[in-house]
N, C-alpha and C positions, 0 to 999 in steps of 0.2 A: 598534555598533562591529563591525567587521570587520577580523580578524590574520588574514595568511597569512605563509609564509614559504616561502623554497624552499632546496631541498640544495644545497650546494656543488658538488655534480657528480651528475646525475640515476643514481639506483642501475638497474644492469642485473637485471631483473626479470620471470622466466619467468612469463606467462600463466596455463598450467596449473598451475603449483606454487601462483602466490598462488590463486585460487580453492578448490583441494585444502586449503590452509590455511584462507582464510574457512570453507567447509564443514564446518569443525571447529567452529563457534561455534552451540549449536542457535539458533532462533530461532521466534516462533511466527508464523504467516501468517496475510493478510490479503486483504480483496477492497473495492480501491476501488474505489465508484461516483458515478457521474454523470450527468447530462442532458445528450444531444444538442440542437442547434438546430431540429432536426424534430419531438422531444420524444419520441423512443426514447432510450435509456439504454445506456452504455458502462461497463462494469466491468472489471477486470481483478486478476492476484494479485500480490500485493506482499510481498514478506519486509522488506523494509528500513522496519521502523516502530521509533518509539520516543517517548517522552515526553520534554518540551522543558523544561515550566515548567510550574508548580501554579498561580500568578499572575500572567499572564492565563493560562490553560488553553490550554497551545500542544504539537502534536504535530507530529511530523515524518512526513517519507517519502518514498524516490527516484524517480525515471523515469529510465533510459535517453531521452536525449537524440533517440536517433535513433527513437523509439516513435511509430507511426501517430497513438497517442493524445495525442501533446504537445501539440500546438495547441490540444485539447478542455482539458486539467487548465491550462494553463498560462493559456485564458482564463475559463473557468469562477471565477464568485463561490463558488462553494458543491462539495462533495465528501461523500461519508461512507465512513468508512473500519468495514469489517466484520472482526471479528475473529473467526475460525475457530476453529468446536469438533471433537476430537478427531474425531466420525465425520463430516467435511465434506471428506476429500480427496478424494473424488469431483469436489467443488464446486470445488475449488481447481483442479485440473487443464482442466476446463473453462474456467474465467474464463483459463487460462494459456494454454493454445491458441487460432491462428486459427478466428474461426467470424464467420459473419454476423449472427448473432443470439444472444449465450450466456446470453439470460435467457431461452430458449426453455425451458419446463418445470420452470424455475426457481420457488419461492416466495417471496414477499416485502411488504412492505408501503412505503409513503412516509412521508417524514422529515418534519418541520414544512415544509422545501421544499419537497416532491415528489418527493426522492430515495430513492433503492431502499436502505433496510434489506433484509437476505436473511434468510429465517426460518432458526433455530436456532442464530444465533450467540452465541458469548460476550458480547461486549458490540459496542458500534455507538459512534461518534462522528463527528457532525455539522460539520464545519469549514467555517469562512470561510477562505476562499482567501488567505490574511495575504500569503506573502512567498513566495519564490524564490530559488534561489542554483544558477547553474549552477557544478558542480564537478567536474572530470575527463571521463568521457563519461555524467554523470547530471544531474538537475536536483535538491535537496534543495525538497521543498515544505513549509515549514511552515503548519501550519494552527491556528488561532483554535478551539477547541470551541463550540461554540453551544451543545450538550446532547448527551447521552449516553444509553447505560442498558447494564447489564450483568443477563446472566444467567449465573450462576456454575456452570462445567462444564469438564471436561474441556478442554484446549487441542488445538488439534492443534499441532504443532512438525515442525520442518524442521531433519535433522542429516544430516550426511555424501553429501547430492545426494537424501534420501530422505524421505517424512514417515514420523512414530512420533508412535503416541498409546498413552495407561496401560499 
């Protein structure tokens, strides 16, 4: 099932203000990855995560619409979403930025697919590629858990444009 509804008359809505508002919401960061066609790997960082449902094991998380990486996540079966610990802003900044290669000196190991867990995260989850929902200028991807693992530490978080950890 899917409700949308729309305002009576579209509210006028400064750019900068709403963002400066979002950024008041902390939240903690993430690094999806994937599998290219050529069988090099494409990741990148992600704030917009959240838990769906307990049963079936379903998470979420956006893409900008207009992302080099769309066509990869949007046909990709499979994803893992890496969740960052406290001393990983290094890592986060990297996967944020252009670069041609950003698992260059990177660590990490392969998931039951083949896909890139990053060493030292809090925890890791494995998705099947469930469903899609484009929404304003984002895509929402939900994804299926296949399997997990956490190692309990430190978060990093992301408040006010900036990360903070302990």
């Amino acid at each position: 099932m899917s409700i949308s509804s729309s305002p009576k008359a579209a509210p006028v809505m400064d750019a900068r203000h709403f963002r400066d508002a979002l950024s008041q919401f902390a939240t903690g960061v993430t690094i999806i990855t994937t599998r290219l066609a050529d069988d090099s790997f494409l990741g990148l960082t992600a704030s917009s995560f959240n838990s769906v449902s307990l049963n079936p094991p379903l998470v979420l998380w956006s893409l900008n619409q207009a992302a080099k990486s769309m066509p990869v996540f949007s046909g990709n079966s499979h994803y893992v979403i890496n969740v960052l610990a406290a001393d990983q802003a290094e890592l986060a900044m990297k996967f944020a930025k252009p670069s041609d290669d950003r698992f260059a000196g990177v660590d990490y190991t392969l998931s039951p697919t083949g896909l890139p867990i990053l060493a030292g995260v809090s925890a890791w989850f494995e998705c099947h590629n469930r469903s899609r929902y484009p929404e304003g200028d984002h895509v929402i991807f939900v994804g299926e858990v296949e399997c997990c693992d956490v190692r309990a530490q430190a978060p990093l978080v992301f408040h006010g444009g900036r990360f903070l950890s302990e």
